[in-house]
C-alpha positions as CSV (number, residue, x, y, z in Angstrom):
1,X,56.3,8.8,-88.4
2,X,56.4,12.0,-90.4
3,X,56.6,11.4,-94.1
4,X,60.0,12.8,-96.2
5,X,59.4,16.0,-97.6
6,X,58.3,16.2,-101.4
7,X,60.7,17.6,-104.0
8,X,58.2,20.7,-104.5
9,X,57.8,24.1,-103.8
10,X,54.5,26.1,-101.9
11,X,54.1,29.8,-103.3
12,X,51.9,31.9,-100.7
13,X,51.8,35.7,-101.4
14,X,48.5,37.8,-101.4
15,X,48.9,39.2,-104.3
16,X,47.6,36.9,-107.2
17,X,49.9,38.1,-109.9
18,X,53.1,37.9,-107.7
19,X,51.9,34.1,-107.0
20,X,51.8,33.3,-110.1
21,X,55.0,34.6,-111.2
22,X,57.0,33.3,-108.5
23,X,55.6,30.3,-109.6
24,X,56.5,30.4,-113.2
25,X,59.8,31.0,-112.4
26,X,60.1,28.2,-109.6
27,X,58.8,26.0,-112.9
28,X,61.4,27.2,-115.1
29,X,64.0,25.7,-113.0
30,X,61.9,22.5,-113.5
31,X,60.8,22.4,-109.7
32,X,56.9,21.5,-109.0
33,X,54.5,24.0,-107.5
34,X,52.4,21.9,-105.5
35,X,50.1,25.2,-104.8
36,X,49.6,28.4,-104.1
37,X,48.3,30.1,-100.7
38,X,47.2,34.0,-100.1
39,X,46.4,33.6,-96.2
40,X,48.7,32.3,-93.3
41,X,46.1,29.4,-92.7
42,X,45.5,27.9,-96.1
43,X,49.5,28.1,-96.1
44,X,50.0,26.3,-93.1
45,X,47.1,23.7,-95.1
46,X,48.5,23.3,-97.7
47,X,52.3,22.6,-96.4
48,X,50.8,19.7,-94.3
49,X,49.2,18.2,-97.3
50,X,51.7,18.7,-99.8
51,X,54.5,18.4,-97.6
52,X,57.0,20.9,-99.7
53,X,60.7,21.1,-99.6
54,X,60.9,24.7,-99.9
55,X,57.9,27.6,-99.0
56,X,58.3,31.0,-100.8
57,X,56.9,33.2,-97.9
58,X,55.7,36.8,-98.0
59,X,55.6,38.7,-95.1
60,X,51.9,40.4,-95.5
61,X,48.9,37.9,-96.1
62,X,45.4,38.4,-96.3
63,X,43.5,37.8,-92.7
64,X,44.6,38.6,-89.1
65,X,48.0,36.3,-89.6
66,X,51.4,37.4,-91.6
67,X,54.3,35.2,-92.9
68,X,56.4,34.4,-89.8
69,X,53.1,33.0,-88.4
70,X,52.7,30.6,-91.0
71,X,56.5,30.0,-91.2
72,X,56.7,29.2,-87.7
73,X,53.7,26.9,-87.5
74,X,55.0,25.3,-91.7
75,X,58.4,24.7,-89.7
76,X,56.7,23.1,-86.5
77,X,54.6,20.4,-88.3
78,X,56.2,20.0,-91.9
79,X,59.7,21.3,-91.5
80,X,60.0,22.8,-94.9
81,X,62.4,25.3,-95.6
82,X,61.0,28.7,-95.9
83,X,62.4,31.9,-98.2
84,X,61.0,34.9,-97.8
85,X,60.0,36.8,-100.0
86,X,59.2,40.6,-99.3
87,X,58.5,43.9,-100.3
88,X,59.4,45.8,-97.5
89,X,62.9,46.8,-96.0
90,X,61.6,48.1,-92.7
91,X,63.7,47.0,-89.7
92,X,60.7,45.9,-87.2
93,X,59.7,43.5,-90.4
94,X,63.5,42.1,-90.9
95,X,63.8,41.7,-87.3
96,X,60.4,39.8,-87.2
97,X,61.9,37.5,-90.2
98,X,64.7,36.5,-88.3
99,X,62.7,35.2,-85.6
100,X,61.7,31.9,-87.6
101,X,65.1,30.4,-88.6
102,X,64.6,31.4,-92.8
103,X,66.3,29.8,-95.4
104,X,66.8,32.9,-96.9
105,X,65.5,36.3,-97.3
106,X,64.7,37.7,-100.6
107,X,63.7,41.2,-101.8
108,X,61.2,42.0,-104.3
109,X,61.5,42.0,-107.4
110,X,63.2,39.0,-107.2
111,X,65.6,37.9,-110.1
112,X,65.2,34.3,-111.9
113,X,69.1,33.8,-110.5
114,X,68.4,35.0,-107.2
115,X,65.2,33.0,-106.5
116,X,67.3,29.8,-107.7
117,X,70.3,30.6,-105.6
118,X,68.2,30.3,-102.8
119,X,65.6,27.5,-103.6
120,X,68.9,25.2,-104.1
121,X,70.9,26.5,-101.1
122,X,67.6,25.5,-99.2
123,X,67.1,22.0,-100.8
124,X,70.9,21.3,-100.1
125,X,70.5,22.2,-96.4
C-alpha cells in the first residue's frame, strides 16, 4: 500500500543559490521543504523518502540525467506533482517537458505569485 503524499515540497535545481531561493519562497507561503536535490538520482531519492506533494523540477541537473528523467521516474513510484522550473525557452526542451504530464511549467526568474499560483493549482489537483 503506497503511503498518502506529504503536505511538502522537494526543490531540485543544480544550482545551489537557485535551491535555496526557490525554497525560501515555497516557505513563505508556509509550505515545508522536505529537501533539496542537485542530480536526477538523489531527486528521485529523496521523493521516495519524503514522499512530497509537489517537486519543483529543473530541466538541467548535474550527472548524465536531466529533469524529465527524474520526473518521470518521481511520477512512477511517488506520484508527486512536478513544476518545472527552467531557464531555457528552447523548443526541443519544451517539447521534452511535455512528455511527463507537468503540473505546470515555470520560467525563470520565477515571481513569489507565480510560483504560488502553481504550487496550489498542483496541490488542488
Amino acid at each position: 500500500m503506497m503511503k498518502t503524499l506529504g503536505d511538502t515540497v522537494l526543490v531540485v535545481d543544480d544550482e545551489f543559490l537557485i535551491a535555496q531561493g526557490l525554497s525560501m519562497q515555497v516557505e513563505d507561503m508556509g509550505l515545508v521543504v522536505c529537501g533539496t536535490a542537485a542530480t536526477a538520482d538523489a531527486a528521485v531519492a529523496m521523493a521516495q523518502l519524503h514522499r512530497p506533494a509537489v517537486v519543483l523540477m529543473d530541466m538541467r541537473l548535474l550527472g548524465d540525467k536531466d529533469g524529465v528523467d527524474a520526473a518521470l521516474a518521481i511520477y512512477e513510484t511517488v506520484g508527486s506533482k512536478v513544476i518545472f522550473v527552467t531557464g531555457s525557452r528552447e523548443p526541443a526542451t519544451i517539447e521534452r517537458i511535455y512528455l511527463d504530464h507537468p503540473a505546470g511549467v515555470l520560467f525563470k526568474p520565477v515571481s513569489d505569485q507565480q510560483l504560488q499560483a502553481a504550487i496550489h493549482a498542483a496541490m488542488a489537483a
